[in-house]
C-alpha positions, 0 to 999 in steps of 0.5 A, a space after each residue: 367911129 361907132 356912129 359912122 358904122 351904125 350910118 354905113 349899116 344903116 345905108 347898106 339895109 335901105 339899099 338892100 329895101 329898095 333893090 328888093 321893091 325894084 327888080 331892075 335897080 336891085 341887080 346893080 344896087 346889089 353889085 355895088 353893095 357886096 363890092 363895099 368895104 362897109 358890106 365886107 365890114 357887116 359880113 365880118 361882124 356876122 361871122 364873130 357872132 356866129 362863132 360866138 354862138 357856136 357850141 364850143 367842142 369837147 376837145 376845146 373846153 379843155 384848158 391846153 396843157 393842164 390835165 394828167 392825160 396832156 402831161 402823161 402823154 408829154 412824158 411818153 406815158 399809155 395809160 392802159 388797162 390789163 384787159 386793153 393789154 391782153 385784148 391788143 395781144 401785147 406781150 412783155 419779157 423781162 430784160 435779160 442776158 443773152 447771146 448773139 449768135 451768126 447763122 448760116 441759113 440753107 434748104 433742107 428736106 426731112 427724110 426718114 431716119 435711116 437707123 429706124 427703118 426696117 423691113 419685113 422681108 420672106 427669107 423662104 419661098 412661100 405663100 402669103 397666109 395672114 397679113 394682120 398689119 394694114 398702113 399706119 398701124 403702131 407695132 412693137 419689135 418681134 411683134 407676129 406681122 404676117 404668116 406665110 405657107 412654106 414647104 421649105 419650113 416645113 422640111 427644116 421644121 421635120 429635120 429638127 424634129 428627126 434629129 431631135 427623136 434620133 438624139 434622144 435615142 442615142 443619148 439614153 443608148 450612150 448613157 447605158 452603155 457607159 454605166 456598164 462599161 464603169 461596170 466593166 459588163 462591156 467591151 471598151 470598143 462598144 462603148 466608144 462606138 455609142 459615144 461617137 453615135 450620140 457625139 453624131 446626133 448631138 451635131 444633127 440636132 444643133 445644125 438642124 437648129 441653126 437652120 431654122 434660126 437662119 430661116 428667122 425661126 426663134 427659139 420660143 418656136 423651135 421649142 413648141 414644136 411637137 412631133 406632130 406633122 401638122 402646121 409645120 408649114 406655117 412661118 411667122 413674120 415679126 417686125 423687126 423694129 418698134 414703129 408703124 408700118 408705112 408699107 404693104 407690099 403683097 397681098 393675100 396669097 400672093 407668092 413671096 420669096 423666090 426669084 422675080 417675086 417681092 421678099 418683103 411684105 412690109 416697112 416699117 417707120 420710128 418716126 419719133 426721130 428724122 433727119 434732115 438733109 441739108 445742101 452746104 455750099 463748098 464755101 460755107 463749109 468750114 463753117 458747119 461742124 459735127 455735133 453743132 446746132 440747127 434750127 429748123 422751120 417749115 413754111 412761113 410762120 412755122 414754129 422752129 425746133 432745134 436739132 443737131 448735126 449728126 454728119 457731114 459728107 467728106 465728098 462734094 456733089 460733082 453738079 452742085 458743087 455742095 456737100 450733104 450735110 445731115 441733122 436729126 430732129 426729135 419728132 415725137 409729135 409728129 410735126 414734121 413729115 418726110 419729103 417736107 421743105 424745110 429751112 435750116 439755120 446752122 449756128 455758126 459763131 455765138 457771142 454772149 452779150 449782159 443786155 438783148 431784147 428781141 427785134 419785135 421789142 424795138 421802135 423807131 420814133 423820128 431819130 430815136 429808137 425805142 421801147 415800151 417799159 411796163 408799169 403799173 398804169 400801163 407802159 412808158 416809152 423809153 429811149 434806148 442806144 442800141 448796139 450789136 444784132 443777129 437778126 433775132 436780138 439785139 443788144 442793149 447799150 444803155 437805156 435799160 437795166 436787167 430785170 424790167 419788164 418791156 413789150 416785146 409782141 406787138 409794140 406797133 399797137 404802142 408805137 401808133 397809141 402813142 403817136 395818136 396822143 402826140 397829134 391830139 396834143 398838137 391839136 
């Protein structure tokens, strides 16, 4: 056999000299020699040389099936580093109990909290003298705001004043008069008369002061008054809640105070607490209660915070057929801004379960379903029966015990690592 293959060689190399000597003879000699079993024979032998003198890969000089990587990977086992880890921003959770909750999810809109609005309004006619507060300022209750010119101040603040230089006169003229009658120096009926005159001007001076009280003049003012006439005219504005002010209605001199003219000059916001106003369809009604929970989130991708259901309309909009349904939120970041859309999620039932993982936390890999156990080398997958979901969590049937530690952020980095060493492997 050997000897016929060396003959056959040997025939198609003197064909090939000669087709290459003469030009019309080579085409055809050509032709018949490519087409020869014997040419497909030579061409096979010089592929396998070929191939034997290739150098091998790194991937191919390693025995299939005999090193730790190849049995790890059998075995669902990632070999990563912390640095690997913390680079792919996984993140672990230990395996826990937990709730799964039913929510009710409905539009909102943050509005100011209307228990912590207040206003800074003229109660007299005036002009407008000082504005010490400009938008966004922080102010404290009682806190002097602004000050105004005005003539009817002025009048009660000379009444008090009168009244006040009138009582004393007829308080040290009833006192005398009563030491004489004990003395019997006097006559009963001129005792009588000082008493009923102090009696007179003790009531002119107590209604003087309630009238500057329901002017909004306080008691530390009407007590530094002097009976002097000057800067009787001038009326204090004090805030009237701790805040910051989100209005300035007037300018300086501005008139305030009567009929046509602005009252108020400012308004004033707490802003370290809002509402949120839902719309709860009629149907879903019966499912929102007084003092329940509800979580709150703003835009895509918005961090969530948990308020509480302050009250429910008993009275549906006639248009939409829903009632307002109102939560206060705690805003002491300041986070969350009145007229901003929101969407609230209303828990409606919670059940406790012994085992939950998070959403993120579970694969599908073919027919199973998944998670990444965190180990000391790195993570192992581990297949796991799931049960019950809210949409958040989901119940564990078996699997896992409390207390491991899985990923539960970016499991998808896992899940295509581990699918990369399932091809290699094939390979």
């Amino acid at each position: 056999m050997l000897v016929r293959v060396l003959i056959a060689v040997s025939g198609v190399a003197i064909g090939l000299a000669l087709a290459a000597t003469l030009p019309q003879v080579g085409q055809t000699a050509r032709t018949i020699v490519s087409h020869s079993p014997l040419a497909r024979l030579a061409q096979l032998n010089a592929q396998d040389a070929s191939r034997a003198k290739r150098p091998q890969r790194e991937d191919d000089t390693r025995p299939r099936g005999s090193t730790d990587e190849l049995a790890a990977s059998k075995r669902g086992i990632l070999k990563l580093s912390d640095e690997q880890i913390a680079a792919s921003r996984i993140e672990t959770a230990k395996v826990s109990d937990g709730a799964l909750t039913r929510r009710l999810t409905v539009p909102g809109t943050v509005v100011l909290a209307a228990d912590r609005v207040g206003r800074v309004a003229a109660k007299v006619v005036g002009t407008v003298a000082e504005l010490r507060k400009q938008l966004g300022d922080p102010v404290t209750r009682g806190e002097v705001v602004a000050v105004l010119d005005s003539r009817e101040v002025a009048d009660a603040k000379s009444e008090h004043l009168a009244a006040s230089v009138n009582f004393d006169l007829q308080k040290a003229l009833f006192e005398r008069e009563q030491s004489l009658f004990q003395k019997n120096i006097t006559a009963e009926q001129q005792f009588l008369r000082a008493r009923a005159t102090y009696s007179q001007a003790q009531l002119r001076i107590d209604l003087a002061r309630q009238k500057l009280y329901a002017l909004g003049v306080n008691e530390e003012e009407i007590a530094g008054l002097s009976r002097e006439s000057t800067g009787l005219q001038r009326y204090e504005l004090r805030a009237t809640i701790s805040g910051r002010i989100v209005e300035r209605l007037v300018s300086l001199g501005a008139p305030v105070g009567s009929e046509g003219l602005p009252h108020e000059l400012y308004g004033i916001a707490d802003l370290s607490r809002v509402w949120v106003e839902l719309a709860v369809r009629l149907q879903d009604l019966d499912s929102v209660s007084e003092g329940g929970t509800v979580k709150i989130t703003a835009g895509a991708g918005g961090r969530p915070a948990d308020g509480k259901i302050i009250f429910k309309s008993p009275m549906l909009n006639a248009d939409t057929r829903s009632a307002r349904v109102v939560a206060q939120l705690s805003n002491d970041a300041g986070l969350w801004q009145p007229a901003a859309f929101v969407t609230a999620e209303i828990i409606v039932d919670s059940q406790k379960v012994p085992l939950v993982v998070p959403k993120s936390a579970l694969q599908t890999l073919g027919k199973d379903q998944i998670v990444f156990v965190r180990t000391s080398e790195g993570f192992e997958k581990r297949e796991v029966t799931a049960g019950r979901k809210d949409g958040q969590l989901v119940e564990i049937v078996s699997g896992l015990q409390p207390g491991e530690e899985i990923a539960v952020a970016n499991t998808f980095t896992l899940k295509a690592e581990l699918g990369k060493s399932e091809l290699s492997d094939e390979d």
